[in-house]
N, C-alpha and C positions, 0 to 999 in steps of 0.2 A: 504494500500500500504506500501509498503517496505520502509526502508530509503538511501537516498542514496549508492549505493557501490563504492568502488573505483576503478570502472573500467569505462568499458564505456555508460554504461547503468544506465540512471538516472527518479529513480521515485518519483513523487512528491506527496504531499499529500493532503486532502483532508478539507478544511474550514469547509464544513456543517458537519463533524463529531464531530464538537467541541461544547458540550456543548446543550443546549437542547430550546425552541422555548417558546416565552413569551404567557402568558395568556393573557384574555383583560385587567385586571386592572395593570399587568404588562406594557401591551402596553402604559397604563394612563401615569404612573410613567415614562417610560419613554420620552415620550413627553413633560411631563413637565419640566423633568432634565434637558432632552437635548435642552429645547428650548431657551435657552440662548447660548450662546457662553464656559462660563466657569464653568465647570459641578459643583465646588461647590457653586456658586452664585444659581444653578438652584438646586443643595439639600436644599437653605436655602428656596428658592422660593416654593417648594415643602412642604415644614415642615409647611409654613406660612398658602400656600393656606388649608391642611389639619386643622391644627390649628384654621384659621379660619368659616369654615365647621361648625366645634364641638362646636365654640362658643357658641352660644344659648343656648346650654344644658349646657357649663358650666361656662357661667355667673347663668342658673340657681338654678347649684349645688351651688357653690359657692353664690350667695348671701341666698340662706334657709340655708348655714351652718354657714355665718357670720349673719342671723337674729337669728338664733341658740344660737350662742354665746354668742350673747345681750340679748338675753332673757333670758340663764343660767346666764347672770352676773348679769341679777335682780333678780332672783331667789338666790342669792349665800348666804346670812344669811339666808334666810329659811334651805339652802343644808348642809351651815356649820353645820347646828345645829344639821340635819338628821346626818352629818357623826360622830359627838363625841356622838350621842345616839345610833346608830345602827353599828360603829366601826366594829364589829366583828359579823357581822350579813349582809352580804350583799343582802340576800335576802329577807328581810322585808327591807334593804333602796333602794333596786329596787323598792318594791310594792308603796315604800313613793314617791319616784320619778318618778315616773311615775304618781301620781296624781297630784305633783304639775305641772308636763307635759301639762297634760289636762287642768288643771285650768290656765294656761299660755299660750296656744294656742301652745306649742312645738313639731315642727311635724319631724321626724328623716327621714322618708321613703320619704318626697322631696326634700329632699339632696342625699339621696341614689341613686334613679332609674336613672335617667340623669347622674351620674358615673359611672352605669353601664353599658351603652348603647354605651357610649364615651369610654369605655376600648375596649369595643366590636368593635369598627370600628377602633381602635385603633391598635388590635391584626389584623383584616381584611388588612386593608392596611401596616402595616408591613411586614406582609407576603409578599403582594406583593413588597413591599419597597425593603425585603431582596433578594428574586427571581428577582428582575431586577439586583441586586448589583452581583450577581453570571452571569447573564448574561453579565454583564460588563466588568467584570472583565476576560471574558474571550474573548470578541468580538477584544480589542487587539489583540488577538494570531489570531484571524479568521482572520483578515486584514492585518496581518505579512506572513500570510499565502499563503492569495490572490496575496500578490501582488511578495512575493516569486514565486512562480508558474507563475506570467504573466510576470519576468523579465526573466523567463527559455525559458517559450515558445513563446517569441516574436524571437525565435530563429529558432521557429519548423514551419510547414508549417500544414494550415488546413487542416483536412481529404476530405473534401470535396474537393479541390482544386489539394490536392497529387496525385501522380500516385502510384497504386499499384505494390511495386518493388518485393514483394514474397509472397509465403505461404507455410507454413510447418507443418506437423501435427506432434504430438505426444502422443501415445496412453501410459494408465495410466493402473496401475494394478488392477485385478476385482474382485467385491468385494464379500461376501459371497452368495449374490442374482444373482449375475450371471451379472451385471452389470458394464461394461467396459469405464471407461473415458477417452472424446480424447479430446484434446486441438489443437483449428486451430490459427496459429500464422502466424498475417500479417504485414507484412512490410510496411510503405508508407513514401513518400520522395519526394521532390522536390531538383530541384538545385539549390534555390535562399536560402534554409533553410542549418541552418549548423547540423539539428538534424533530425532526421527519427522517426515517429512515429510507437513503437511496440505495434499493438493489440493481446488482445489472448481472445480468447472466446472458451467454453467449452460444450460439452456437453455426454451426457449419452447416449451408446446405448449397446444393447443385443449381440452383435457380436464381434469376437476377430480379430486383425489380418486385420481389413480392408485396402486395401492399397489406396493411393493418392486419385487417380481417384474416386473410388465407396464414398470416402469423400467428396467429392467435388458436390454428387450429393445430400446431407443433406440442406435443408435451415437454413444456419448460421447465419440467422437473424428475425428466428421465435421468436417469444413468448409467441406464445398462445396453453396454452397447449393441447388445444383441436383438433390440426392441428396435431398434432407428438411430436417427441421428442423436448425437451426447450431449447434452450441455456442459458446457465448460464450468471448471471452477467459481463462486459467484465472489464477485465482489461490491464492498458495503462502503456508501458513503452517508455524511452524514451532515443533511440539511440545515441551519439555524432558521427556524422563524423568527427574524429580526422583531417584528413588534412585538411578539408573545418575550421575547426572551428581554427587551427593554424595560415591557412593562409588568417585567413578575415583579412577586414582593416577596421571594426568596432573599434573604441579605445577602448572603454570599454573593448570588448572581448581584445583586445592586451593588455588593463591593467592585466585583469586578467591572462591573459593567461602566462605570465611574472611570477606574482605571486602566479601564480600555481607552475608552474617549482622551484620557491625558495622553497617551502613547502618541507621541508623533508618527504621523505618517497615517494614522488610521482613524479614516472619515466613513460616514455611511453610514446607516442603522446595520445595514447587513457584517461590512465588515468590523462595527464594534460588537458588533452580537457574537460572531466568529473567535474575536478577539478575545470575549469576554469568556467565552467558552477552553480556551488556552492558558488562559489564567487558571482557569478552574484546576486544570488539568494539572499544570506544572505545579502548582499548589500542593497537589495530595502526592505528585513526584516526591516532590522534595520534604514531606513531611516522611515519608515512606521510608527514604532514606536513615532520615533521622533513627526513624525505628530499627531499621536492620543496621543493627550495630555491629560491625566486621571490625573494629579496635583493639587494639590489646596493650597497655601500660601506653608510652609515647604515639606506637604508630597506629595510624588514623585507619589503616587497611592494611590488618594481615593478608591478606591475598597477591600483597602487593612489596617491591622488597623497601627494606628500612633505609630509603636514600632519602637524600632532600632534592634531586631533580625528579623523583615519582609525585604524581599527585594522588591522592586519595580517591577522584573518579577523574580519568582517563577513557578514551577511545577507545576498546575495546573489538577485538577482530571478532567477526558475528554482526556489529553493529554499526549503521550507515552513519554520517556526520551529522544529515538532517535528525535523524531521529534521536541520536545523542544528545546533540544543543538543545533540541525540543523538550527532553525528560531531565534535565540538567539546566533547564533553563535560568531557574532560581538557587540555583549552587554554583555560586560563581568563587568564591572564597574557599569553596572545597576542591575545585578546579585548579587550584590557582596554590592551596598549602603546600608544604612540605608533606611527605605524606610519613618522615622518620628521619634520625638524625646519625645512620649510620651507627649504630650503639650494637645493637645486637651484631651486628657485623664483626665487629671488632672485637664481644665476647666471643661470639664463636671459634674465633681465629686462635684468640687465648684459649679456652677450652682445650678444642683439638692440639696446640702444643704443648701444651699442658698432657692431655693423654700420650700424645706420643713420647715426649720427654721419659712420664711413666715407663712406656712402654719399654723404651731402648735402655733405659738403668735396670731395669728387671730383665733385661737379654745382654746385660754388658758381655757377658765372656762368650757367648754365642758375636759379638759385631767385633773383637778384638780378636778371635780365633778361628776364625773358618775360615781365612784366606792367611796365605803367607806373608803377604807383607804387609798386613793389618789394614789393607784397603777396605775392610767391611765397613771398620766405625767411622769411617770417611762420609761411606755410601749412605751410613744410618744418622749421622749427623745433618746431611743432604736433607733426607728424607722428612726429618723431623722441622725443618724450615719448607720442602715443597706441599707437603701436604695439608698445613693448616693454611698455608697461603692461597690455595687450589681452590680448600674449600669456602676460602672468602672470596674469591672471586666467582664462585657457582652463588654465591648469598648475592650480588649483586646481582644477576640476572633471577634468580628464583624469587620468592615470595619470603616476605618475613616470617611466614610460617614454616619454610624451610629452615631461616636461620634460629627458629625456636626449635625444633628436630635435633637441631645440630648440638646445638647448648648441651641440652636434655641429656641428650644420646653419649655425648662428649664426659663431661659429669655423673652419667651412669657407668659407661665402663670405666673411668677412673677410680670410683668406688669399687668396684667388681676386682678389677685390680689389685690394689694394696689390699684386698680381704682374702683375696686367690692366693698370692704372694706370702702372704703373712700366713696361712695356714700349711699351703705346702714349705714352708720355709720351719715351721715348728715341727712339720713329719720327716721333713729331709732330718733335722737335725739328730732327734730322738733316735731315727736307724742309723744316724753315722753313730752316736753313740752307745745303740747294741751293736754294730760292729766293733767297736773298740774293745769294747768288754767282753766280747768273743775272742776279737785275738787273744787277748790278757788272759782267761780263763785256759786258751789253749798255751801259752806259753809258761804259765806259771804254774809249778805243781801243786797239786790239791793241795800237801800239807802245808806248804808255805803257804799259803793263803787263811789257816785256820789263824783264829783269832788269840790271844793269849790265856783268855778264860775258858777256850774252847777247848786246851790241851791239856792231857790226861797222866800222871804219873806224878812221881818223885815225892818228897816232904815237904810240907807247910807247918809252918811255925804256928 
């Protein structure tokens, strides 16, 4: 449909054009968002529940990579010794390492699979994560839309209810196939509505020149092709009766209608009635807004990322310019804000090195020993500056509710971590010392180990 004109005929647009219909793990997401009251409370809720999901596998990973560690760190004079003989030779101090591997129970491949598994559902539900964020982000403008259109047409009278006030036809120029379009345009209206509803519905037929009558004998409300010619899709415009709509005593309409007449540019009963009827509209847009609160702490729209060149309502692909400006007409200042001040951005960034920092002191003797000439901690110190940077700049193009995910997620396996860490690091230790106490008990002979009141013979005073 058209966007409004400035006369008297106003047509409105259409919600279900916007944007496209969720999948089911879409639908998951969001039920879960939206099952709190305030959408970022329900992103952190979401992040958790996932998070915790994946647990199992990655307390897994995580504890074979910190028994890992422990294991390379007793292995670590044997490895030094390997790296100052094999220096420059990494591939006879692989063949060396990997024996003392074996002979130390050090297993690489059950730290792997369970990360890999957890990346996999990981990539699975982001998708969906991001495909609802797209939905969100545009379901705003579908209920700015909605409720545009039902503050117009609380004005217009049902069809069902109207009386039919005319029909008019108009035949269309034919085409190389011999095919003639005529368009039947009907009027209907009641006298308690200040707007008349215009239908036009179209269709195809082989004959030129038909008048009134021989049209009227077509059914203009087949659609089965099998019966005859189809009627095309109909489309609805929508009349102002200028005087009806001047001289109601609705206040609204009288507000607007007032402030129609001040708008420069728009003279006429017909085009202040049109006018007035615009106002109406962007009115209940812009209150609608109000209501659908997409916010969370600073930023004005999580759906949107935490910059200050984002605005809070933007242009949206889905959505034409006219129809945008139209529904946005009265949100000029929302247009126009900051829509976040890059904050959450910047925790995230911390977070994430923050985790990886973690990460790589709890793998120290795994990035100082698996290569000869200690180029791992190089590669791991790299690391720990590309990947929080990485994912600041994914926070840039994504949604602030991405960089709430990140936070969450960042600060959840940091905790997971130092409790992983800390408990395999108490079982590591306990069986290094029953080994110890094994050797001892086999080295040293039973008796010498009894205790002085535990030995039997001789005189006491």
């Amino acid at each position: 449909m058209d966007i409004l004109n400035l006369n008297a005929t106003i047509n409105l647009f259409s919600p279900d054009a916007i944007g496209d219909t969720l999948n089911f793990l879409g639908v998951v997401v969001q039920w879960i968002v939206t099952w709190l009251p305030w959408v970022g409370v329900g992103i952190i809720l979401f992040t958790l529940i996932l998070k915790t999901i994946t647990l199992p596998l990655d307390i897994f990973s995580k504890a074979s990579m910190r028994k890992n560690s422990l294991k390379m760190e007793k292995m670590r004079p044997q490895l030094e010794k390997l790296q100052k003989q094999y220096q420059n030779d990494q591939q006879t101090y692989n063949a060396k390492m990997m024996e003392l591997y074996k002979k130390n129970g050090y297993s690489m491949l059950g730290a792997c699979l369970p990360s890999l598994v957890t990346i996999v559902i990981f990539f699975i539900v982001m998708g969906a994560f991001s495909d609802y964020s797209q939905f969100a982000n545009l379901d705003v403008y579908r209920e700015m839309t909605r409720q545009y259109n039902a503050a117009v047409l609380q004005y217009a009278p049902e069809i069902e209810s109207a009386n039919l006030a005319g029909v008019r036809y108009e035949e269309g120029q034919s085409s190389d196939a011999g095919v003639i379009p005529y368009t039947r345009i009907e009027t209907y209206t009641s006298e308690e509505s200040l707007i008349e509803i215009v239908v036009k519905k179209s269709l195809e037929l082989d004959k030129a020149g038909l008048t009134a009558e021989e049209l009227d004998g077509y059914d203009w409300s087949n659609t089965d092709a099998e019966q005859g010619p189809v009627v095309k899709a109909e489309s609805t415009e929508y009349n102002v009766k200028a005087e009806e709509t001047l001289a109601s005593g609705d206040a609204a309409m009288k507000a607007a209608v007032e402030k129609a007449r001040a708008n420069a540019g728009i003279s006429g009963d017909a085009n202040v009635a049109a006018e007035a009827m615009r106002i109406i509209g962007r009115a209940a847009a812009a209150e609608a807004y109000e209501e659908f609160d997409a916010g969370f702490l600073w930023v004005k729209n999580i759906w949107l990322p935490d910059t200050s060149y984002q605005h809070p309502l933007q242009q949206e692909k889905g959505i034409d310019a006219d129809h945008y400006n139209e529904i946005t007409y009265d949100l000029t200042a929302e247009k126009d804000a900051a829509n976040g001040y890059y904050i959450l951005i910047v925790i995230s960034i911390g977070t994430m090195f923050l985790s990886q920092f973690i990460i790589s002191r709890s793998q120290k003797a795994q990035n100082e020993l698996q290569t000869a000439d200690g180029r791992g901690k190089k590669t791991q110190n790299m690391m720990m500056v590309i990947m929080p940077l990485m994912f600041g700049v994914f926070s840039f193009f994504y949604s602030a509710a991405f960089s709430i995910y990140m936070i969450v997620s960042n600060l959840y396996s940091i905790v997971s971590t130092l409790l992983i860490n800390l408990v395999i690091d108490a079982r590591f230790k306990k069986k290094e010392e029953l080994e110890i106490q094994a050797k001892y008990n086999q080295r040293i002979p039973q008796s010498a180990r009894k205790t002085g009141n535990e030995r039997k013979g001789g005189k006491t005073k």
